[in-house]
N, C-alpha and C positions, 0 to 999 in steps of 0.2 A: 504494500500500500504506500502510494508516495504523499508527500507531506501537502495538507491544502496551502494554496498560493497566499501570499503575505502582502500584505499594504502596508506602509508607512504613511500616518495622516499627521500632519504637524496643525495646533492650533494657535493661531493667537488674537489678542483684542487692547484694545484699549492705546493705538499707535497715539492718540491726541496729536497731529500733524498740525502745527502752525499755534498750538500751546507753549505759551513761556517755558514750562516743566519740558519740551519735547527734548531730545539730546540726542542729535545726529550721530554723534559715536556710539552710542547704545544701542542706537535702531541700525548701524554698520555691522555691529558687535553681532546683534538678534538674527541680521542677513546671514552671516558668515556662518554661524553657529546651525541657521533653519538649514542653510545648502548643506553643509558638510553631513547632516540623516540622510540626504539622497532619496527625501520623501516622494513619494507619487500623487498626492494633494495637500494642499496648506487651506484651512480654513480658515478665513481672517473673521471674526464675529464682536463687528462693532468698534463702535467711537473710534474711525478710523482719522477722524478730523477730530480740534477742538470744537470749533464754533461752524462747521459745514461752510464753509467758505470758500470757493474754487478755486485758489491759489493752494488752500490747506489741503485740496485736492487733489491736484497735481502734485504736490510734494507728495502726498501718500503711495500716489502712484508711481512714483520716482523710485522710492525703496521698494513698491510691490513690485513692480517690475524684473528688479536684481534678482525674485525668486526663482530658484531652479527645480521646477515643477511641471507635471503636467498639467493639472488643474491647480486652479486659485479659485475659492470658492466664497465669495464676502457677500456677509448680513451686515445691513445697515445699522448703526446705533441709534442712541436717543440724542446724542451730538451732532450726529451726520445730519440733522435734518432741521437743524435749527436755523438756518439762512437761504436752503435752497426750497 
């Protein structure tokens, strides 16, 4: 009997992109760290902005980008939705 097939799902939330608190070398740190599992989907679940702001959007999407994935799969927060 051969072994059932194996997924790696990485999750995270709460990037607050364009938040005073945000720290680009920590979300560098968070990329480095997601690639190196060699996950097959990264769940991103929420407050991927602070204040939903389309600048704070594009940033977000700037670091999701760098993920090495097949899927990216992102729920919106209760932040994301505060401007758009």
């Amino acid at each position: 009997m051969s072994d059932p097939p194996t997924m790696t799902l990485v999750q995270i939330s709460d990037l607050h992109a364009g938040s005073p608190y945000f720290v680009p070398n920590l979300m560098d740190r968070a990329i480095v760290e997601i690639n190196e599992l060699a996950p097959d989907a990264v769940l991103i679940t929420g407050d991927l902005t602070e204040m939903g702001f389309r600048q704070d959007y594009v940033l977000a999407k700037s670091y999701l980008d760098r993920l090495e994935c097949r899927r990216r799969l992102v729920i919106p927060g209760h932040h994301d939705s505060r401007n758009v």
